[in-house]
C-alpha positions in Angstrom: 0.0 0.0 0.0 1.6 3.6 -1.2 1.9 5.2 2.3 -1.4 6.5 4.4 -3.3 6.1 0.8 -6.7 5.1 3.1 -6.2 8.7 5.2 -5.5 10.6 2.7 -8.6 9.3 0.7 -11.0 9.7 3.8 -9.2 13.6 4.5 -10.3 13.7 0.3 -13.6 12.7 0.8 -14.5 15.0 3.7 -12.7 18.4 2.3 -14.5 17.3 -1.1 -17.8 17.5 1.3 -16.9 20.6 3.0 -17.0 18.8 6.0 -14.6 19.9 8.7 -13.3 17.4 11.4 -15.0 18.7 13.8 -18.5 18.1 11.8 -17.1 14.7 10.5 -16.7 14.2 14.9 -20.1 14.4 15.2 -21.5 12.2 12.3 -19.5 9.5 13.2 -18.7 9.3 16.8 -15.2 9.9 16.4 -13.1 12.4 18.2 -11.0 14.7 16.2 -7.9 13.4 17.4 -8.9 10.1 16.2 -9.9 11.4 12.7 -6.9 13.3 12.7 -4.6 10.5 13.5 -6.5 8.3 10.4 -6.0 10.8 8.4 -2.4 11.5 8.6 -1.3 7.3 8.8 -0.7 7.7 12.4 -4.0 5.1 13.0 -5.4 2.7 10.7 -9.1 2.7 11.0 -11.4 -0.4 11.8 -13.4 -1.8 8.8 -16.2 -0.6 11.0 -15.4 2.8 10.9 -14.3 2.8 7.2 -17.8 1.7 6.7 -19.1 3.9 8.9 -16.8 6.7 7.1 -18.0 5.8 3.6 -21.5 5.9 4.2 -20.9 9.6 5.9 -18.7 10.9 3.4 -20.9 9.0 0.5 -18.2 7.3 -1.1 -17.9 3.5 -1.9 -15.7 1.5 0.5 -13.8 0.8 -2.6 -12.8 4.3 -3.1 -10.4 4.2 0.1 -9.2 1.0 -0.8 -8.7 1.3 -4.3 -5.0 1.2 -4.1 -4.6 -1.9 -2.2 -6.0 -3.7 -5.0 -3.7 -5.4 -7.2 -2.1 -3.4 -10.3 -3.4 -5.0 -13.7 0.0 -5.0 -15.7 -1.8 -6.9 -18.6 -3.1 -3.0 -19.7 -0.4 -2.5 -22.5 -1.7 0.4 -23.8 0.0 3.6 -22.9 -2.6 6.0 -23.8 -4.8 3.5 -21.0 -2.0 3.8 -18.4 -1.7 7.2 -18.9 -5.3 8.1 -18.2 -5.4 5.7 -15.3 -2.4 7.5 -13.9 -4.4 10.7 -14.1 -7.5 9.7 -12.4 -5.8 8.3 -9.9 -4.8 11.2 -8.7 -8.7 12.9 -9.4 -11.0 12.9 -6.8 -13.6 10.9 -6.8 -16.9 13.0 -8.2 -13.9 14.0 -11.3 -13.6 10.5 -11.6 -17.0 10.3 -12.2 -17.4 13.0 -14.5 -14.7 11.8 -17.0 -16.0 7.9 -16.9 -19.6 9.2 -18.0 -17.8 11.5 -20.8 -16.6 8.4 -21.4 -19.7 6.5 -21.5 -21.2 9.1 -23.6 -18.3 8.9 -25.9 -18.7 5.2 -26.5 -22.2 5.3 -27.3 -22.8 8.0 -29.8 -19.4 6.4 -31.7 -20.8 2.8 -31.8 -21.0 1.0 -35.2 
């Protein structure tokens, strides 16, 4: 796992919110310190709380584990590695947004 990729994710998810620690405290039952201490690798949260954390924050448990999952080095293409590299580093609503260009793309361009 890259280093505190799951704490960075969840502080991701709650700026993307506008939600402030303190607010995020009182959603989840978690003390500051405690989110705080996630979300700089210092504490690595239960799979409770990361469920608890997703449904707050409205993101998919798979968005804060994302990386943990294992790299697919069959993709060849460049072009493919390139944009994966991108949205990697894309939050997750500008994910999103670019897969349903995408979609939209691929359906008015079918044969």
């Amino acid at each position: 796992m890259k280093n505190n990729t799951i704490g960075k994710r969840i502080a991701e998810a709650r700026i993307n919110r506008n939600i402030t620690q303190e607010h995020l405290e009182e959603l989840s039952g978690l003390s500051v310190s405690t989110i705080s201490r996630i979300e700089t690798g210092k504490y690595m949260p239960t799979i409770e709380n990361l469920l608890k954390l997703s449904e707050i924050l409205d993101v998919g448990l798979d968005y804060f584990l994302y990386d943990l999952l294992p790299y697919n080095k069959d993709i060849q293409s460049p072009a493919i590695q390139d944009a994966i590299s991108i949205m990697n580093q894309m939050g997750e609503r500008q994910t999103e947004y670019i897969v349903k260009i995408l979609k939209i793309y691929q359906a008015s361009h079918q044969d």
